[in-house]
C-alpha positions as CSV (number, residue, x, y, z in Angstrom):
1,X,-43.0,-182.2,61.1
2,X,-44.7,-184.4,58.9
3,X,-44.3,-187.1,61.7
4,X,-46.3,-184.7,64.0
5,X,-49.0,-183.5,61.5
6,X,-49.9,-187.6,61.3
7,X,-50.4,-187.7,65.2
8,X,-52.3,-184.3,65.2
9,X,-54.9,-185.6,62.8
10,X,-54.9,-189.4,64.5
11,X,-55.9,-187.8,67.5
12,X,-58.7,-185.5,66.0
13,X,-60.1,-188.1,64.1
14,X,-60.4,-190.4,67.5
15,X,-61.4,-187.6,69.0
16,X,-64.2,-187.1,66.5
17,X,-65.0,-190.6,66.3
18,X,-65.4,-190.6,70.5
19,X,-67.3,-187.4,70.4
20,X,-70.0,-188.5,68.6
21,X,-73.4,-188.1,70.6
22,X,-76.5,-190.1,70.7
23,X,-79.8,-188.3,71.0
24,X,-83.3,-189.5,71.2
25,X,-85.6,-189.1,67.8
26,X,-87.8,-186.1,67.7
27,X,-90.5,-188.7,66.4
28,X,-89.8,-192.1,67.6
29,X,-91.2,-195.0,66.3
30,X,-93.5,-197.2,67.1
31,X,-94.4,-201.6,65.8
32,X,-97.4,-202.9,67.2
33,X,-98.8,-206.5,66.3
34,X,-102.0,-207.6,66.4
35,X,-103.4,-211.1,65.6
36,X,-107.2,-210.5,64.4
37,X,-108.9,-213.9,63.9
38,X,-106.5,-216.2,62.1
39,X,-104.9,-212.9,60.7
40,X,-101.9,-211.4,61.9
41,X,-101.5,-207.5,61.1
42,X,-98.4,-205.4,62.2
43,X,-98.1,-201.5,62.3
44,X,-95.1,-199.0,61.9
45,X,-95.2,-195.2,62.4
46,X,-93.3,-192.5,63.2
47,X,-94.8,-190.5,66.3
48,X,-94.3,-186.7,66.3
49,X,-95.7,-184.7,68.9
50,X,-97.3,-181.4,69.6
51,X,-95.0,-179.4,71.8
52,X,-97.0,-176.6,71.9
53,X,-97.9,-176.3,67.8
54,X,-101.6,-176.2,66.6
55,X,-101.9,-179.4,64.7
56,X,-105.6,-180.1,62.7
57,X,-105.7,-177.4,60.0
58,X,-101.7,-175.9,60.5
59,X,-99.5,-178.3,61.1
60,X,-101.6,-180.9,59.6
61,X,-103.5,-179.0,57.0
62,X,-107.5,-179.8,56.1
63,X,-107.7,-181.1,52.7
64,X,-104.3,-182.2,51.8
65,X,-102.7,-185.2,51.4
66,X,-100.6,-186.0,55.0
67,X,-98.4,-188.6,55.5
68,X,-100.3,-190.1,59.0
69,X,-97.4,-189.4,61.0
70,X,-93.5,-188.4,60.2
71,X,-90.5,-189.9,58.6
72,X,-90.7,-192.7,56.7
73,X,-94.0,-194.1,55.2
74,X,-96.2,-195.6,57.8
75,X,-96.9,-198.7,57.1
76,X,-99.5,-201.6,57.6
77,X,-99.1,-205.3,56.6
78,X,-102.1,-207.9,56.8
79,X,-101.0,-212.1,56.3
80,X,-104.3,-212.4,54.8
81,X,-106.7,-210.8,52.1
82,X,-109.1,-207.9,54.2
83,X,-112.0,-205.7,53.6
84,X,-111.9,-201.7,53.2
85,X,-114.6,-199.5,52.3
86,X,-116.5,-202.3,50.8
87,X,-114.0,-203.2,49.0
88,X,-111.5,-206.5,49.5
89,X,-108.2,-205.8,49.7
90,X,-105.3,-208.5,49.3
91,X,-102.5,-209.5,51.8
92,X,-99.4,-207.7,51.8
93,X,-97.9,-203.8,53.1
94,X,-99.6,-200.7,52.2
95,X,-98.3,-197.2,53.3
96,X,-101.0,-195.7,55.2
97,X,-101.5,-191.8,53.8
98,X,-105.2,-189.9,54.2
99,X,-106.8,-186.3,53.8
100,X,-108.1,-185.1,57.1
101,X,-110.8,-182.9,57.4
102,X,-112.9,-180.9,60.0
103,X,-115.7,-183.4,60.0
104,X,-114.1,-186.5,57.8
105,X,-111.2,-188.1,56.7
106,X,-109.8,-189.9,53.5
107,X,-108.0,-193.1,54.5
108,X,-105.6,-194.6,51.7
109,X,-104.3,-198.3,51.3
110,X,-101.2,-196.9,49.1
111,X,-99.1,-199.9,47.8
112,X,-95.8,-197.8,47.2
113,X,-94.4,-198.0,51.0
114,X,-90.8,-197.0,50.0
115,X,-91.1,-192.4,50.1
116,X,-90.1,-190.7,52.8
117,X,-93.1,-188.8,53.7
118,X,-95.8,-187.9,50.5
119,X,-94.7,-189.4,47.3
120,X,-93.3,-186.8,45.0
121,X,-96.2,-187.6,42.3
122,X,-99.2,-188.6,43.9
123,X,-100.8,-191.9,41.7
124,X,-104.1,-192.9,41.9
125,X,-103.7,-196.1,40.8
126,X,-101.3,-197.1,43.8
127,X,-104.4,-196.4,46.0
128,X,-105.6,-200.5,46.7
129,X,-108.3,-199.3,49.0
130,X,-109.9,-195.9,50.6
131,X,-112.1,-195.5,53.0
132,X,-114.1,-192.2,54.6
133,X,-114.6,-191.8,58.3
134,X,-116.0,-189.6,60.6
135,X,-114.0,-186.9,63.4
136,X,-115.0,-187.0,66.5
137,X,-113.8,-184.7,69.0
138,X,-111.7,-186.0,72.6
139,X,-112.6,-184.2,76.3
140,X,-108.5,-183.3,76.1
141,X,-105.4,-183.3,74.0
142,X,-103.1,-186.4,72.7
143,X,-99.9,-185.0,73.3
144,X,-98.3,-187.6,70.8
145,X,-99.6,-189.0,67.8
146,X,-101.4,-192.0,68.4
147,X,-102.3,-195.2,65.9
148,X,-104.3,-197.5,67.9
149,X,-106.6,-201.4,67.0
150,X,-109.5,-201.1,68.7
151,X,-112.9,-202.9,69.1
152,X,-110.7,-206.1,68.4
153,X,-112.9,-209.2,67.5
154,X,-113.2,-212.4,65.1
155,X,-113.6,-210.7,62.1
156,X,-112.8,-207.0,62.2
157,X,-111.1,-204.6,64.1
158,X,-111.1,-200.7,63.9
159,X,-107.7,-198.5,63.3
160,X,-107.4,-195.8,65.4
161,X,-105.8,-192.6,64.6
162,X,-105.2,-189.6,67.7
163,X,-104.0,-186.4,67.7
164,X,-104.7,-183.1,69.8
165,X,-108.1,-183.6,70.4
166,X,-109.4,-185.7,67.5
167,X,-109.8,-189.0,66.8
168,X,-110.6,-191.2,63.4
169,X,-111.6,-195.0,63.1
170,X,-111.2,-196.9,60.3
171,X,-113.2,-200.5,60.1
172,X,-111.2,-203.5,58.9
173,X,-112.9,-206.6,58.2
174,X,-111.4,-209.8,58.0
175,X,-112.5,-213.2,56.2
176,X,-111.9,-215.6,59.5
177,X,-115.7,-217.3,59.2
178,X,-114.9,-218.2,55.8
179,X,-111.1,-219.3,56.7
180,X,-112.8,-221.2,60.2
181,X,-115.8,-222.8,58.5
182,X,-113.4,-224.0,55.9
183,X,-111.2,-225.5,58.6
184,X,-114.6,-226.8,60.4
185,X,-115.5,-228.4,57.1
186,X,-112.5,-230.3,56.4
187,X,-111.0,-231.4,60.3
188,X,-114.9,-232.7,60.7
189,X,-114.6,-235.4,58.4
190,X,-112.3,-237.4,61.1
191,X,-112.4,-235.3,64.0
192,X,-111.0,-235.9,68.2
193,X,-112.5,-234.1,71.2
194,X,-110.5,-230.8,70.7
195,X,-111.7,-230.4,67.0
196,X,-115.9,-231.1,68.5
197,X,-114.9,-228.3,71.4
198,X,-112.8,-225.8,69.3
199,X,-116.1,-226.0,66.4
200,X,-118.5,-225.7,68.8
201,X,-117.4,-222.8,70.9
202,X,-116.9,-221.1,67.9
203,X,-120.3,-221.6,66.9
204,X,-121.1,-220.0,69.8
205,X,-119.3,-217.1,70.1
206,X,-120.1,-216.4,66.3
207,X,-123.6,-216.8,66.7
208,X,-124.1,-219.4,64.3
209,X,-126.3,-222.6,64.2
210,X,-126.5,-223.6,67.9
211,X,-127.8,-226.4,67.6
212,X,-124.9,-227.9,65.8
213,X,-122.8,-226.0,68.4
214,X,-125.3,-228.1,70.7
215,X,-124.6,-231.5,69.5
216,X,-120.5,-230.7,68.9
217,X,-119.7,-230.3,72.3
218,X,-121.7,-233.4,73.5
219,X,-120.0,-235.3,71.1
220,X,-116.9,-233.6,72.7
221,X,-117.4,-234.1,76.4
222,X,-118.7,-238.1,75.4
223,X,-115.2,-238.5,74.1
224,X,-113.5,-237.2,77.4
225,X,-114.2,-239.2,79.9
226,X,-112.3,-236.3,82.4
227,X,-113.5,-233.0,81.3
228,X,-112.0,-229.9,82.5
229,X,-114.3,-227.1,84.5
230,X,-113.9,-224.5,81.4
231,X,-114.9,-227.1,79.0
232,X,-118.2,-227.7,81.2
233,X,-118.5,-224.2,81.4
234,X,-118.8,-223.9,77.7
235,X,-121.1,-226.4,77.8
236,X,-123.4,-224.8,80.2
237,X,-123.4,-221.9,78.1
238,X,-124.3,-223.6,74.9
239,X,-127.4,-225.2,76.2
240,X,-128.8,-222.3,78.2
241,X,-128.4,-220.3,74.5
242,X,-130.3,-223.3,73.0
243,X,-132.8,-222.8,75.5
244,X,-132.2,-226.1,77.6
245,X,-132.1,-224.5,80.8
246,X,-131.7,-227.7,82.7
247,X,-128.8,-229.0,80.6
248,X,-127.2,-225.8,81.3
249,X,-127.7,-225.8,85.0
250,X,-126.5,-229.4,85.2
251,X,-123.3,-228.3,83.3
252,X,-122.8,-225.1,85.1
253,X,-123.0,-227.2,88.8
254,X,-120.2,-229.9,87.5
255,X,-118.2,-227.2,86.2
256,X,-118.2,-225.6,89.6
257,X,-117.4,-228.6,91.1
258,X,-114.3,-229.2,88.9
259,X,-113.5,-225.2,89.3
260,X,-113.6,-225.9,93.0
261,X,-111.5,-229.0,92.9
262,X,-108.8,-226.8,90.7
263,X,-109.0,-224.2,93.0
264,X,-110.2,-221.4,90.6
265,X,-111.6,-219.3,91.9
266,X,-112.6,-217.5,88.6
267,X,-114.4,-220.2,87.4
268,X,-116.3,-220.8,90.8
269,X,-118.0,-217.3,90.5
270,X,-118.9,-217.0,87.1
271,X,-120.7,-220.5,87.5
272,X,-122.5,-218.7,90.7
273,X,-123.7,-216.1,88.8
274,X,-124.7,-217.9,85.5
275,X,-126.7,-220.4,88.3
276,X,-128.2,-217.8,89.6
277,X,-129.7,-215.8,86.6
278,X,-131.0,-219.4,85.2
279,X,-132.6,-220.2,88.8
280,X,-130.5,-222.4,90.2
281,X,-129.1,-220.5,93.3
């Protein structure tokens, strides 16, 4: 009898062990990654969805504290110190938490990360940075909640929040000029063809001194005697912003030449069109 009880409850237990059944989460989650100049920022949330509920002001009420999302603390970490609101804000993981509103939202920088959901006592002086931003209302519904980086360039970004049919941006700004000029400033003291290039197409897409951007990238095509077509192109479009139209025509035409030679087609065109807005074609 005993012998028998001992196979009875072997053979449940495998049973129960076998039975066991996967299903999918009712809010899955989500880790996006996003370099924004020399910083890299990564993003984890929990994505619930409407399936038929009202969410802004019922399931997501006006005025409260909500945790951005479901489950666990969402979560954003930035390699390097940032902006927000004005304010700087250092390097490391905040849980993202804000107070939505009909026409505005609160955005909080929380440095407490570990609560599932709201923290059982709310503490103002875990908030590292807040920001306010505007609503603004989308032709049709996002099914699924939504965190987005938008508007990505050198030296801010804007975080993107969608739900039903509204959506919230949040600026970030980032210290990459300060980090770049820094870099500029020391690699310039004994610098090769790459460091004159890198400095002065920065220069340019920045919109800093281009005259310096001018004379970099001479002194970077002087040291290489082959240049490629994209390194010409740059070139081209340095002078023409300096407002040497020749030098930028000349440029453009050998660049074109190289471009046709490597069999890019890309480079080909935009050199036809830059040619022809300066004159050339």
């Amino acid at each position: 009898m005993k012998k028998s009880f001992l196979l009875v409850c072997a053979f449940v237990l495998a049973f129960a062990t076998q039975a066991q059944i996967t299903t999918p989460q009712p809010s899955p989650s989500q880790k996006i990654e996003q370099k924004v100049g020399l910083t890299d920022v990564t993003l984890e949330y929990s994505r619930p969805s409407m399936k038929g509920r009202t969410i802004m002001g019922d399931l997501v009420p006006y005025d409260k504290i909500w945790r951005t999302g479901a489950n666990a603390n969402t979560k954003i970490t930035f390699s390097e110190d940032v902006e927000i609101g004005g304010k700087p804000l250092k390097k490391g993981t905040y849980a993202i938490y804000t107070k939505p509103g009909i026409n505005e939202w609160e955005v909080y920088f929380y440095t407490d990360t570990n609560n599932w959901g709201n923290p059982e006592i709310w503490d103002d002086s875990k908030v590292a940075a807040k920001a306010t931003a505007k609503t603004e209302q989308m032709p049709m519904n996002i099914e699924t909640y939504t965190m987005t980086f938008d508007d990505v360039k050198n030296d801010s970004v804007m975080l993107g929040m969608l739900w039903e049919k509204t959506y919230v941006g949040v600026p970030i700004k980032f210290n990459t000029d300060k980090s770049v000029s820094a870099s500029i400033d020391k690699v310039m003291k004994g610098p090769n063809a790459n460091d004159y290039y890198a400095a002065a197409v920065y220069y340019l897409e920045s919109g800093k001194d281009i005259k310096q951007a001018k004379t970099w990238i001479d002194k970077s095509i002087e040291m290489n005697p082959e240049p490629a077509f994209w390194q010409m192109r740059q070139k081209s479009l340095i002078y023409a912003k300096s407002g040497d139209k020749k030098g930028a025509i000349e440029a453009a035409k050998k660049s074109m030449e190289l471009a046709k030679k490597a069999g890019n087609e890309d480079y080909v065109a935009l050199n036809q069109k830059s040619l022809k807005e300066w004159g050339a074609m």
